[in-house]
N, C-alpha and C positions, 0 to 999 in steps of 0.2 A: 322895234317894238311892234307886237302884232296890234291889231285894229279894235280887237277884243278883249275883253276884261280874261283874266282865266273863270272860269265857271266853280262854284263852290260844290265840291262833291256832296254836300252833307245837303245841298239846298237844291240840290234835285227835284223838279217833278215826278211823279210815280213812271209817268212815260219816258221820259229821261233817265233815270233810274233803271227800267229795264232794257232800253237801247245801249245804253253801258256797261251794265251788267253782264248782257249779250255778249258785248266785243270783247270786254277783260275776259271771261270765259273762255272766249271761239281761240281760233288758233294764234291771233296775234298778241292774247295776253297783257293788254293797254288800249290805253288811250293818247294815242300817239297821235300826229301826222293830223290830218285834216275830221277826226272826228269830234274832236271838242267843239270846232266850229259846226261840225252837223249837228251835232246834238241841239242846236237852237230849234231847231227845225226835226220834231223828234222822229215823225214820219218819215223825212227822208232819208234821216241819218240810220234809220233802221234798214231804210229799200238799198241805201250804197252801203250799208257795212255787207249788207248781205251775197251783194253781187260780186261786192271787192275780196269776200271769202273765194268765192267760185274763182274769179278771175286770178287771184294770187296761189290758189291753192289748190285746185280742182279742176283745171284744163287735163286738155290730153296734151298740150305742148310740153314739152319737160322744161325743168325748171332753170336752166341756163337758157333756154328758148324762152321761156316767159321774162326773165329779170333784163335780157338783150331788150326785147319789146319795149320793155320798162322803161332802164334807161337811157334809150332812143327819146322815149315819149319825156321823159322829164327835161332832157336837156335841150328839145326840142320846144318846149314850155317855159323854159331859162326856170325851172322850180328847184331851186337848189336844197331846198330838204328833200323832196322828190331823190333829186340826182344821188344825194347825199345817203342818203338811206338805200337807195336799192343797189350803188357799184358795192355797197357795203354785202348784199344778201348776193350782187353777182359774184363777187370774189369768193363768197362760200360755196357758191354752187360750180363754181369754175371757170366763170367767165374770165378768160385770159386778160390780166393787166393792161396788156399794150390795148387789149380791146377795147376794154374801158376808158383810156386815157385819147384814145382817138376820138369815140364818142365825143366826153368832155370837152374834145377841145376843136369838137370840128372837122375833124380828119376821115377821111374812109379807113374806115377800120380792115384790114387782112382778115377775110372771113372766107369760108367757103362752105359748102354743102349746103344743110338745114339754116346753119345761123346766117348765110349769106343771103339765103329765101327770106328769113324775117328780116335782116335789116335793109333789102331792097323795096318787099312789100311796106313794112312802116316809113321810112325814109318817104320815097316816091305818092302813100298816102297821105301823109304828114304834110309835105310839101305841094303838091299838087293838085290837094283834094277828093283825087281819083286814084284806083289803079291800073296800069295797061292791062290789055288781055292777054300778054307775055309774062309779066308780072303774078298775075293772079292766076294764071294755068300753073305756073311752076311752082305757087303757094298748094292750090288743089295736088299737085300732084304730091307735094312733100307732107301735106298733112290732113288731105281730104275735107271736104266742104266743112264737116262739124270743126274741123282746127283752124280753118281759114273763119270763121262765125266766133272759132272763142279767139282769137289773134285780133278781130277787130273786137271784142267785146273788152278785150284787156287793154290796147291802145285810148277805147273810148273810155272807159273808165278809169286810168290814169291820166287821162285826159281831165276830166271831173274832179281827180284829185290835185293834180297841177294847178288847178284854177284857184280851187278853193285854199290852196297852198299860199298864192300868189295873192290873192284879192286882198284876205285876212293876213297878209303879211305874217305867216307865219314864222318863228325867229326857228335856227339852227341850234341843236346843242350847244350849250355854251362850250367856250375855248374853238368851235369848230370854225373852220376860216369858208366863207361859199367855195364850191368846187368848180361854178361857172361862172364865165365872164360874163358881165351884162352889157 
């Protein structure tokens, strides 16, 4: 059960009202995932829906590069709407099964090129706090300072989403079983 009542659409604030309104519009179409709980908070649910546009939808990383980040970062977080929602948008963009399933469960995943640079650098920041100067030379080199700046702005902000996933006990589609162990 999540921590939160559901919020009555119809009993909106005028400022909740338009941070919602925002989000159904923009690219995502709903209110899904961790924004019903921002909306308490109408200011910030306006500043992260906005960033979480950019970072989902407007990098220069491409979009199996962005959703790897993802969900690294989710199951790194144990956020299983998180995990659950994004191996969903990586499977459309291409992210190889066995990739995904390694993630989920732990495993180094078979990767190599570009996707091997993102799950090094997130992995190694995730874990360590930092990243080597080996690490982040071969991030620079595969995606230049501006990609290596929105690679960490995507990690931090599903970072941000993780939490608020996890705090407010967000529940899973129904019938859906969590994809990660806790």
């Amino acid at each position: 059960m999540p921590r939160l009542s559901p919020l009555n659409m119809d009993e909106l604030t005028p400022e909740q009202r338009d941070v919602a309104d925002a989000i159904v519009s923009g690219p995502r179409g709903g209110l899904r995932g961790p924004f019903e709980p921002w909306l308490r908070s109408p200011q910030l649910a306006d500043r992260a829906q906005k960033l979480g546009e950019f970072c989902r939808f407007g990098t220069s990383l491409s979009k199996p590069l962005s959703e790897l980040a993802i969900i690294i970062t989710g199951a790194f977080w144990k956020s299983q709407y998180e995990f659950y929602a994004h191996a969903r948008i990586a499977r459309e963009v291409g992210v190889p099964e066995a990739v995904i399933e390694s993630i989920r469960t732990g495993v180094r995943p078979a990767l190599e090129g570009n996707a091997l640079t993102v799950y090094e650098f997130v992995t190694e920041y995730l874990t360590t706090r930092r990243v080597s100067d080996g690490t982040y030379a071969r991030a620079v080199q595969a995606f230049g300072e501006p990609g290596v700046v929105e690679l960490v702005g995507i990690v931090g902000y599903y970072g941000l989403v993780a939490m608020t996933l996890n705090v407010f006990d967000m529940p899973l589609p129904a019938g859906v079983s969590p994809p990660l162990a806790e």
